[in-house]
MIDOSE-1310 file (N, C-alpha, C; in nm, 2 decimals, decimal comma, always signed):
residues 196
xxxx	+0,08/-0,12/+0,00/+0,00/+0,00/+0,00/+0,09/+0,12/+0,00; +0,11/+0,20/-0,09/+0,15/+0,34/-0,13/+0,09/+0,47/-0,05; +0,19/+0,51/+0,02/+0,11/+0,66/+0,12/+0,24/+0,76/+0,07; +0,13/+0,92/+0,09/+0,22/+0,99/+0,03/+0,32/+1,06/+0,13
xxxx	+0,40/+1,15/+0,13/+0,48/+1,16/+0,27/+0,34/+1,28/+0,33; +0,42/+1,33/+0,42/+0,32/+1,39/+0,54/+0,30/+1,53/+0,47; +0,44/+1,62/+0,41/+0,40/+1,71/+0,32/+0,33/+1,77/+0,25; +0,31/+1,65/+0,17/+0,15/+1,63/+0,09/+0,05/+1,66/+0,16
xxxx	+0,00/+1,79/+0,14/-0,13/+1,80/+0,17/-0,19/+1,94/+0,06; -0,36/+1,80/+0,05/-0,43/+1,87/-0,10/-0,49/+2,03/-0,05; -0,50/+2,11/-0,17/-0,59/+2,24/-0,12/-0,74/+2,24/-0,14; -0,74/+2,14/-0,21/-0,88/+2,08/-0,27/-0,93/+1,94/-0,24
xxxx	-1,05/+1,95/-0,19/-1,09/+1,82/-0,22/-1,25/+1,81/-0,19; -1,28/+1,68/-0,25/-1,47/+1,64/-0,29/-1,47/+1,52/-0,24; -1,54/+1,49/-0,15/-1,54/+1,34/-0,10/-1,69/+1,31/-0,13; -1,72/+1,16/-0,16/-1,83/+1,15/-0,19/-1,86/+1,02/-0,11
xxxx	-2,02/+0,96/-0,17/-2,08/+0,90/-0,03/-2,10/+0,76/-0,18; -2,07/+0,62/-0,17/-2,12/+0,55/-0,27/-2,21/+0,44/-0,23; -2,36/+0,48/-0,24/-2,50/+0,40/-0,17/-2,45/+0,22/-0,29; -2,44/+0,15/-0,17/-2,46/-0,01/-0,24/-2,59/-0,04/-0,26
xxxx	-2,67/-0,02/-0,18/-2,84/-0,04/-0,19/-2,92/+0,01/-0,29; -3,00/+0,02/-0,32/-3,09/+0,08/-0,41/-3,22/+0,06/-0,40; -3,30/+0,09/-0,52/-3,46/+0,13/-0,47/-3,51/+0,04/-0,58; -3,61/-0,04/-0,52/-3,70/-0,10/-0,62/-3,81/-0,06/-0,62
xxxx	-3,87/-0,08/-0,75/-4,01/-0,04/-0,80/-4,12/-0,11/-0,84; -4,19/-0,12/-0,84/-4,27/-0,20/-0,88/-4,35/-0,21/-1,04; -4,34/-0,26/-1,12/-4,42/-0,24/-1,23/-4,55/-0,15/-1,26; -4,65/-0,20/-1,12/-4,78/-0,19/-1,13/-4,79/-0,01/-1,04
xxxx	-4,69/+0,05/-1,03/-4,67/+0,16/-0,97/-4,71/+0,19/-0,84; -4,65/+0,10/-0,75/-4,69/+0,08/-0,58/-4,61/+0,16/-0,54; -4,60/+0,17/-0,38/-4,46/+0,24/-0,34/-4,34/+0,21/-0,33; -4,23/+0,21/-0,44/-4,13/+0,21/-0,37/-4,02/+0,17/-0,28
xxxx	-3,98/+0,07/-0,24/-3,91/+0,01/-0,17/-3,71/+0,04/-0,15; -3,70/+0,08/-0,04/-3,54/+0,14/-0,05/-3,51/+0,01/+0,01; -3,36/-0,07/-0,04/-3,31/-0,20/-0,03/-3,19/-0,14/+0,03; -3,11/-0,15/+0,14/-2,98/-0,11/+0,21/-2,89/-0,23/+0,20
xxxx	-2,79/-0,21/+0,17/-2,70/-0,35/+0,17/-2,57/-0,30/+0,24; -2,51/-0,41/+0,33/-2,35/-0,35/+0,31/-2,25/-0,33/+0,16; -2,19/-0,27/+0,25/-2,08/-0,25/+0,12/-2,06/-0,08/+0,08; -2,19/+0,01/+0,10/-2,17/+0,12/+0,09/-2,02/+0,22/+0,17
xxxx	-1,99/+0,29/+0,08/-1,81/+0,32/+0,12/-1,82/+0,47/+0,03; -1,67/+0,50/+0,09/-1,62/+0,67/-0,02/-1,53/+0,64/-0,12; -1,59/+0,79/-0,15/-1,50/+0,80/-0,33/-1,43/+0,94/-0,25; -1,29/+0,99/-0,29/-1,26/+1,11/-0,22/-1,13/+1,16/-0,37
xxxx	-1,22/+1,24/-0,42/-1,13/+1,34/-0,53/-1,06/+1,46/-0,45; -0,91/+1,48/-0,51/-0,86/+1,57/-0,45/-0,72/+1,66/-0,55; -0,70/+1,74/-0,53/-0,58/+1,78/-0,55/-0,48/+1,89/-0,47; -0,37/+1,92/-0,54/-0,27/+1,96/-0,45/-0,24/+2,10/-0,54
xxxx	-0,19/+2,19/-0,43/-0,17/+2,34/-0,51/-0,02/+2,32/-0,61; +0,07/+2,43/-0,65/+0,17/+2,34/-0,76/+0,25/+2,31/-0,66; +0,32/+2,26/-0,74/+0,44/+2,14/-0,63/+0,59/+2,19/-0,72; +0,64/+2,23/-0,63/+0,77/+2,21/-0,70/+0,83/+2,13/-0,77
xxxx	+0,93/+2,12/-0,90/+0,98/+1,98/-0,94/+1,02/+1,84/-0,83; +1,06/+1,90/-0,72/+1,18/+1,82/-0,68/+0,99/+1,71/-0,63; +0,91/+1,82/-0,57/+0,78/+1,74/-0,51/+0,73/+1,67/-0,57; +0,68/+1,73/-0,72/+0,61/+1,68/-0,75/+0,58/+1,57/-0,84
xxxx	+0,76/+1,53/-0,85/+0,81/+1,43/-0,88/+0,78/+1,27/-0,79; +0,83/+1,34/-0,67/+0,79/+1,21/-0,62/+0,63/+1,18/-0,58; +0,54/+1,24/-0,57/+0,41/+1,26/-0,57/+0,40/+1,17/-0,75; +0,42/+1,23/-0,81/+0,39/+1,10/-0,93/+0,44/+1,01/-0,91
xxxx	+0,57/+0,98/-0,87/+0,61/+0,83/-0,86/+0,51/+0,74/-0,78; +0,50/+0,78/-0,67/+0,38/+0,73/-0,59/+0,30/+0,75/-0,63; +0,21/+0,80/-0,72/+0,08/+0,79/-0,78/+0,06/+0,67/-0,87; +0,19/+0,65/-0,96/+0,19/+0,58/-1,05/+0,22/+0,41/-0,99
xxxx	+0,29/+0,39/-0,88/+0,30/+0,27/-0,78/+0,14/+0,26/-0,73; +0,12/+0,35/-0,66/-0,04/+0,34/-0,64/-0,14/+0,26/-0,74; -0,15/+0,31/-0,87/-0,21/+0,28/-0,99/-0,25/+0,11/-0,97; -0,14/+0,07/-0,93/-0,05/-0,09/-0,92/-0,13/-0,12/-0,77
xxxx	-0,08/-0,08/-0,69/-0,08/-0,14/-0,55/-0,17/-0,05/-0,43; -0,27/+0,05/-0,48/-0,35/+0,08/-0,37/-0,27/+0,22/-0,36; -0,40/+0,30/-0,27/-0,31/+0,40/-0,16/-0,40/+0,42/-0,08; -0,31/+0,50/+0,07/-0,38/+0,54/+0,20/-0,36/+0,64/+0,18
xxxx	-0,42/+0,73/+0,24/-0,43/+0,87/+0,29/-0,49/+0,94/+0,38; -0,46/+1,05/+0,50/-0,53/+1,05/+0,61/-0,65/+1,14/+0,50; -0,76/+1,18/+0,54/-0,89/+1,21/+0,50/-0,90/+1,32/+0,57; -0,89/+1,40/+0,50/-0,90/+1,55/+0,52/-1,00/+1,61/+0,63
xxxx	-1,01/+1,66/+0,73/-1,12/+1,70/+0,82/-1,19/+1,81/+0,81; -1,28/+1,90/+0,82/-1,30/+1,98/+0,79/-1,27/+2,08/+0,92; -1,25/+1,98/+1,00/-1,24/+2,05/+1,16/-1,15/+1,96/+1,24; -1,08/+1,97/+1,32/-1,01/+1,92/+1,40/-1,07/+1,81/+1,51
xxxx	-1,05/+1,70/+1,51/-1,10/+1,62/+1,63/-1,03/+1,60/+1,73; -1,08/+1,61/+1,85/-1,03/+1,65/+1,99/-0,98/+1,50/+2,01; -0,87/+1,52/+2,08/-0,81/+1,38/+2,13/-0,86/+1,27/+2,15; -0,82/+1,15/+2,16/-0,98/+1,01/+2,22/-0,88/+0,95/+2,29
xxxx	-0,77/+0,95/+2,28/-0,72/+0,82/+2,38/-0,64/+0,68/+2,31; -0,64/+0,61/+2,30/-0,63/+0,52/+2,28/-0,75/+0,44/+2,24; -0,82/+0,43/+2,14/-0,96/+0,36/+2,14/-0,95/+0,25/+2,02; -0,99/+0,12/+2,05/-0,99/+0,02/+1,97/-1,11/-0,05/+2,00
xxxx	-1,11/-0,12/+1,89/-1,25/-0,23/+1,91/-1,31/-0,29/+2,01; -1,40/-0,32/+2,03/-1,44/-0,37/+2,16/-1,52/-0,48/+2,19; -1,44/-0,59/+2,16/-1,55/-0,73/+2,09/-1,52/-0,76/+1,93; -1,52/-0,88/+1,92/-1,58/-0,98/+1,82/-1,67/-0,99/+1,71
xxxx	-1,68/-1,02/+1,57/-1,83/-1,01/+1,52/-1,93/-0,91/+1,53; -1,88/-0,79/+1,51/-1,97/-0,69/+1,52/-1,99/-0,67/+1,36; -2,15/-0,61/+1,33/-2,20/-0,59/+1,25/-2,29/-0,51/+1,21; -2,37/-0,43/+1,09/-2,45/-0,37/+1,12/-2,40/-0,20/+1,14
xxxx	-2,54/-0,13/+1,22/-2,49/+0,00/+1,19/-2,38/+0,06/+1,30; -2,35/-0,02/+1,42/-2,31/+0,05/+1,53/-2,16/-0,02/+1,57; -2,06/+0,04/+1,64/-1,89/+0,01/+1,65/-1,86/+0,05/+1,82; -1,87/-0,08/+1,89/-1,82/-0,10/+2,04/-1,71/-0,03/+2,03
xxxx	-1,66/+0,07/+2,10/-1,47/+0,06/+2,13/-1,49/+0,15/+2,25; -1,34/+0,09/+2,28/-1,31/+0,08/+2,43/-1,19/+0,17/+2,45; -1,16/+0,19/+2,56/-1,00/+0,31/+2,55/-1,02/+0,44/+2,55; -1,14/+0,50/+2,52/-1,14/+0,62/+2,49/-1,11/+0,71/+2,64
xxxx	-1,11/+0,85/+2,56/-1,10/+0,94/+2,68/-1,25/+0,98/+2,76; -1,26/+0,92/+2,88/-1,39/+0,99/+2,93/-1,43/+1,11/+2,97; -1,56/+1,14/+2,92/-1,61/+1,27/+2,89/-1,58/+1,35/+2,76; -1,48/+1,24/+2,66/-1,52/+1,31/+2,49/-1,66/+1,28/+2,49
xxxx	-1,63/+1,39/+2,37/-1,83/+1,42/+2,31/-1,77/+1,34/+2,15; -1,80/+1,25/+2,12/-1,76/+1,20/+1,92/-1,93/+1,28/+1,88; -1,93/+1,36/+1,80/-1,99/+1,45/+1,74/-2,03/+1,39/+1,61; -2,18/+1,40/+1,60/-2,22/+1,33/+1,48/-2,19/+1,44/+1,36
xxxx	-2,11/+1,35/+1,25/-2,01/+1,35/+1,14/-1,86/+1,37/+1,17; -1,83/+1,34/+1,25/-1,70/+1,30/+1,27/-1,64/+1,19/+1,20; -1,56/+1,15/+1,15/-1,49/+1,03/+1,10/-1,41/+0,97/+1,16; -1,37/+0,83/+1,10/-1,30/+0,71/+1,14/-1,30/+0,62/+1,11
xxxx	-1,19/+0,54/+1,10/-1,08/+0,45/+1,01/-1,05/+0,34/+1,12; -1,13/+0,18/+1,07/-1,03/+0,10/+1,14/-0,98/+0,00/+1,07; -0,86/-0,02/+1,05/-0,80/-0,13/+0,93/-0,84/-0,26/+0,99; -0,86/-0,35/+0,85/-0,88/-0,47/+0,89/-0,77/-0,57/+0,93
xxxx	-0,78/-0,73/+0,96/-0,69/-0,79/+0,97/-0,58/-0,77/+0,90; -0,57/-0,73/+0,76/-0,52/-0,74/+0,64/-0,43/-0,61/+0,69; -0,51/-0,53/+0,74/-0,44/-0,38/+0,72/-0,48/-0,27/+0,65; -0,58/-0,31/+0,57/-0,66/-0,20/+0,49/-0,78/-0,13/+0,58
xxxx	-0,73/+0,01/+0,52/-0,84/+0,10/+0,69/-1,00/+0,12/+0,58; -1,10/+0,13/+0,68/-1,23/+0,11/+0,64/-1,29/+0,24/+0,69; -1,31/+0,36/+0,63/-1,34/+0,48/+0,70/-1,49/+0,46/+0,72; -1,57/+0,55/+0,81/-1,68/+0,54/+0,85/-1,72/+0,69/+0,93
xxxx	-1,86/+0,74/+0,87/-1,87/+0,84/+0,90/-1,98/+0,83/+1,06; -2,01/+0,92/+1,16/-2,05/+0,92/+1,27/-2,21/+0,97/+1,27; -2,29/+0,90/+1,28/-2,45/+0,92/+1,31/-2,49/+1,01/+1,40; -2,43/+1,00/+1,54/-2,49/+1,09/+1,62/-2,39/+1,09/+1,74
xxxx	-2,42/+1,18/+1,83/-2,32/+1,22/+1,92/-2,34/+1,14/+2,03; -2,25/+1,05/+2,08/-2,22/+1,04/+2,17/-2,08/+1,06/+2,26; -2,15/+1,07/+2,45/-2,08/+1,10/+2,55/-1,99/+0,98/+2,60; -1,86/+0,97/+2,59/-1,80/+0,88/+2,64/-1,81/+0,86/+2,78
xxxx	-1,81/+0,77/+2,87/-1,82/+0,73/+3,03/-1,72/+0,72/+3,07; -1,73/+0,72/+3,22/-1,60/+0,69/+3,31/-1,49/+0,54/+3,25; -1,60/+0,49/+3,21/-1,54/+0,34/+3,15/-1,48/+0,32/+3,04; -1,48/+0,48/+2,99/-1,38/+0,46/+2,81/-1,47/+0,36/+2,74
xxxx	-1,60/+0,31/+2,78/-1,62/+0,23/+2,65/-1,75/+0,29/+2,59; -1,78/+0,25/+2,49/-1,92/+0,35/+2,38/-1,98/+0,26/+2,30; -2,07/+0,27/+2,22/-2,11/+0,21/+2,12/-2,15/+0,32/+2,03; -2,05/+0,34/+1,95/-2,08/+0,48/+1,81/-2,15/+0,40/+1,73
xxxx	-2,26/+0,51/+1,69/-2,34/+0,51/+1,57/-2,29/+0,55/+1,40; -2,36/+0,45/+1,34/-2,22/+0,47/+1,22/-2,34/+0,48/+1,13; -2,28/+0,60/+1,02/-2,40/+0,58/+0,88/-2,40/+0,52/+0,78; -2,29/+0,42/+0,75/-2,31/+0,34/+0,71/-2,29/+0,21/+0,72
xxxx	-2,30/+0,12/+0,68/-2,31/-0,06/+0,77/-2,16/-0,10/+0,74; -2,09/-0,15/+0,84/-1,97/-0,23/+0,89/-1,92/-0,30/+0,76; -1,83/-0,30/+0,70/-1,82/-0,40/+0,59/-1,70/-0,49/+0,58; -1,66/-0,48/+0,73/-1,56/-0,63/+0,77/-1,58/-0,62/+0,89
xxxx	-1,61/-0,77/+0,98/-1,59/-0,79/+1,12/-1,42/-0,77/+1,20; -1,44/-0,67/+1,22/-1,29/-0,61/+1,30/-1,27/-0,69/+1,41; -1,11/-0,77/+1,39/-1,09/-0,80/+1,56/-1,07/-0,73/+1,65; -1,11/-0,78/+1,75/-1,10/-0,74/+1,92/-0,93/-0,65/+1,90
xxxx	-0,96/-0,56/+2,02/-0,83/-0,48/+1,99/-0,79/-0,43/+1,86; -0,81/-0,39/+1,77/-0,80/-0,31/+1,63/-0,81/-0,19/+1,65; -0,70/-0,11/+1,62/-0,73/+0,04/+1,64/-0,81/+0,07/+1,60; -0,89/+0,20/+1,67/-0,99/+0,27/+1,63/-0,91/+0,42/+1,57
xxxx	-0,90/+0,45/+1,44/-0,86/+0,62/+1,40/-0,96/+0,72/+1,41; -0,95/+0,81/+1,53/-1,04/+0,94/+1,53/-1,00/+1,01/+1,56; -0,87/+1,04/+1,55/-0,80/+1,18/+1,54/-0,72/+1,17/+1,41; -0,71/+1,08/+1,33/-0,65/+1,11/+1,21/-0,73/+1,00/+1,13
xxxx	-0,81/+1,00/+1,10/-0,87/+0,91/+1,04/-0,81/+0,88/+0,86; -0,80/+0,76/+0,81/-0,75/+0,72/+0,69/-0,83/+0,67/+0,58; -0,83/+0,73/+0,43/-0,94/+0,65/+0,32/-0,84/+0,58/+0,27; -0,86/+0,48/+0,22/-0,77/+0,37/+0,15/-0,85/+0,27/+0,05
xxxx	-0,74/+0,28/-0,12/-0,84/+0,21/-0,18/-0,78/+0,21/-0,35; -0,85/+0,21/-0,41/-0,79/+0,25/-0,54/-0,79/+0,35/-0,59; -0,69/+0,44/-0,71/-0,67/+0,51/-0,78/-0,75/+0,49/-0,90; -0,87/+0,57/-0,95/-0,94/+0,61/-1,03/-0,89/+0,64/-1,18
xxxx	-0,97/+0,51/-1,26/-0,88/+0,52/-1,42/-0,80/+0,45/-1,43; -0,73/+0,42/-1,56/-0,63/+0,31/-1,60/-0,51/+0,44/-1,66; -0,52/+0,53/-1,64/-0,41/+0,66/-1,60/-0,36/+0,74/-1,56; -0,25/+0,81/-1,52/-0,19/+0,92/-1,42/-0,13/+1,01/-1,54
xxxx	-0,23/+1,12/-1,50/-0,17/+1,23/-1,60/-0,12/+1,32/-1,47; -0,07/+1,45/-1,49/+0,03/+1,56/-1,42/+0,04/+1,73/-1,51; -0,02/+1,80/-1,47/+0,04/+1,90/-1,60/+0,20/+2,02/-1,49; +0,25/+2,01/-1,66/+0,36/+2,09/-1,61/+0,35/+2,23/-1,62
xxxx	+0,37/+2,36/-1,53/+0,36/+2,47/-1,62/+0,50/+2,51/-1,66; +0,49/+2,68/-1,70/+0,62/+2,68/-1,78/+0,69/+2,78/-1,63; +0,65/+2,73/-1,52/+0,71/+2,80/-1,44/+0,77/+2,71/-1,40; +0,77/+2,57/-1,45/+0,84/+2,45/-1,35/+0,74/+2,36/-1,23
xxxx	+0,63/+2,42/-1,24/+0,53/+2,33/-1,09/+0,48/+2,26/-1,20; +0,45/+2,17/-1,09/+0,36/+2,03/-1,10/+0,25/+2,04/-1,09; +0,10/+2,04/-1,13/-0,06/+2,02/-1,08/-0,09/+1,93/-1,07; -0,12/+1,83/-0,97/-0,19/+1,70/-0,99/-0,30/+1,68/-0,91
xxxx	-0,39/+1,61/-0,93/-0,53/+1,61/-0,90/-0,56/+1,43/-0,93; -0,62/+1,32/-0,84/-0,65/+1,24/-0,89/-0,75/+1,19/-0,78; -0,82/+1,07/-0,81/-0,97/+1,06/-0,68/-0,93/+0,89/-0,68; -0,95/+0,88/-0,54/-0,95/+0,70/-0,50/-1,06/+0,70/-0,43
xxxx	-1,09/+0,58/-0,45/-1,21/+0,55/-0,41/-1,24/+0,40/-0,31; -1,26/+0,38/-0,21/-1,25/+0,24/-0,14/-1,26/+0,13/-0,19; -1,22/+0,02/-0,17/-1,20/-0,09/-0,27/-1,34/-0,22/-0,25; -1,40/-0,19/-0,11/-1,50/-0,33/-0,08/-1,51/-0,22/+0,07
């Protein structure tokens, strides 16, 4: 998996929401039916202001490795999330809309639309956006509400990311383009999107 150095960071970006479910209809024009499935995940387009040669070089090299082998990246916040502690999974077989974890700092508030990333066994992180707010307890432990459904059973102990949360996934297209201007920078712009 391909990450870009810490430098890197885009001035732009569009993150989007990808529904797996869908709506069925009926022939005979009844109402309607919305079908939810797991698997729903992000698409996050982005780019970076120009980059110097020396940058923007290695920023394509790793784009182009990416192409091949994936990439991670932290996911941009629109706001800063307040410390949590140490928080990881909390149990076995969890599924569905809601994520046990344990460790946190008691008396955070996780504020609905907050994000967070927990990689799987494998190591591939699984971002997930936050339903509603909840008050952590003296016990560090919670059960966050998530908007959309779980789409790997995370082991016990698996970091929880909510202060830097990560999208990870593929690079968009069977190309890496870059434009150069005639001042010497680099513009690159390209969108990944989660893989499962």
């Amino acid at each position: 998996m391909i990450e870009l150095p810490d430098w890197a960071v885009p001035n732009a970006s569009t993150p989007a929401f990808i529904d797996a479910g869908g709506v069925m209809r009926s022939p005979i024009n009844t109402a309607a039916l919305k079908v939810n499935r797991p698997g729903s995940h992000y698409r996050w387009s982005t780019s970076f202001p120009p980059l110097s040669p020396e940058r923007g070089r290695v920023i394509v090299s790793r784009l182009i490795r990416a192409q091949r082998e994936g990439l991670r990246l932290p996911f941009r916040l629109a706001e800063p999330q307040p410390p949590a502690g140490a928080p990881v999974v909390d149990g076995v077989g969890q599924s569905g809309l809601n994520l046990a974890v344990r460790g946190l700092t008691p008396g955070l508030v996780i504020r609905e639309g907050y994000w967070l990333s927990v990689p799987s066994f494998a190591g591939q992180h699984f971002l997930h956006n936050v339903a509603a707010d909840v008050t952590v307890p003296a016990n560090g432990r919670v059960i966050i509400p998530l908007s959309e459904m779980l789409r790997e059973p995370f082991l016990n102990s698996t970091p929880v990311f909510l202060e830097r949360p990560m999208i990870e996934g593929l690079v968009e297209g069977s190309e890496r383009a870059w434009s150069l201007s005639l001042e010497h920078l680099t513009s690159i712009e390209f969108t990944i999107e989660e893989a499962r």
